[in-house]
C-alpha positions as CSV (number, residue, x, y, z in Angstrom):
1,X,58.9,69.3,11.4
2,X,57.8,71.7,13.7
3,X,59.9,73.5,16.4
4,X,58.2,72.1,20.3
5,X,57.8,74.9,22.8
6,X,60.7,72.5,25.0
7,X,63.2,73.3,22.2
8,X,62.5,77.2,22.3
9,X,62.7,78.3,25.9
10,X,66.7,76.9,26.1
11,X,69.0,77.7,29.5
12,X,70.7,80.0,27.0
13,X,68.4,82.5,26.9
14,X,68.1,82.6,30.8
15,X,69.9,86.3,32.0
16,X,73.1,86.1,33.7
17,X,74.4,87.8,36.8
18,X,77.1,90.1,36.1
19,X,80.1,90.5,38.6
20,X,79.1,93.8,39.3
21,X,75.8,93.8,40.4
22,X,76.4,90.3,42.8
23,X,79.3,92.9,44.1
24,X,76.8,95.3,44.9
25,X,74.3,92.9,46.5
26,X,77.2,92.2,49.1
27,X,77.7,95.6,50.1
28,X,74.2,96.4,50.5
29,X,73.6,92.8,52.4
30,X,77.1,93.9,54.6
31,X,75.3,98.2,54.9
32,X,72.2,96.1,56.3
33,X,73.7,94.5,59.0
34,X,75.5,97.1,60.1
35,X,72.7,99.3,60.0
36,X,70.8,96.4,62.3
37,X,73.8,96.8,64.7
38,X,76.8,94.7,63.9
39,X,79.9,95.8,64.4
40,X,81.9,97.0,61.1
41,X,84.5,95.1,62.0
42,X,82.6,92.0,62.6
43,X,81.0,92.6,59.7
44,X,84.0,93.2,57.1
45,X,85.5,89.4,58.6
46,X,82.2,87.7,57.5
47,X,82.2,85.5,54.0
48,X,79.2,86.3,52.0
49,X,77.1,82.9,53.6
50,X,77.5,84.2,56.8
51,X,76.3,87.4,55.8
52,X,73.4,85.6,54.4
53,X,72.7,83.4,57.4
54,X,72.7,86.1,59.7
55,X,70.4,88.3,57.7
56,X,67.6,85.1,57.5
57,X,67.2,86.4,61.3
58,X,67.7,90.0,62.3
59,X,65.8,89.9,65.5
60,X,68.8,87.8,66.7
61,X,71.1,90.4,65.8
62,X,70.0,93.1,68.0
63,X,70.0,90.6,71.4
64,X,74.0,89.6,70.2
């Protein structure tokens, strides 16, 4: 019996994301909207989806 392509290309050979770089991704995504002009304050109170909700529009962030 042969080996099908399906069988090959498992989820276990897909790369995982390492606790360090999804740490990093934060602080560059929290840098960025400070850098847009959020407070830093405002900023450090935000979870990580509100980070990413807010950067989806960053015209908005300048008018608040």
């Amino acid at each position: 019996m042969r080996i099908r392509r399906k069988t090959q290309k498992t989820h276990l050979t897909r790369p995982r994301k390492s606790g360090a770089a999804k740490t990093r991704r934060r602080l560059e995504q929290k840098r960025r909207l400070v850098a847009l002009g959020m407070e830093e304050a405002v900023v450090a109170k935000m979870n990580s989806r509100q980070v990413l909700d807010a950067l989806k529009y960053p015209a908005k962030i300048g008018k608040g």
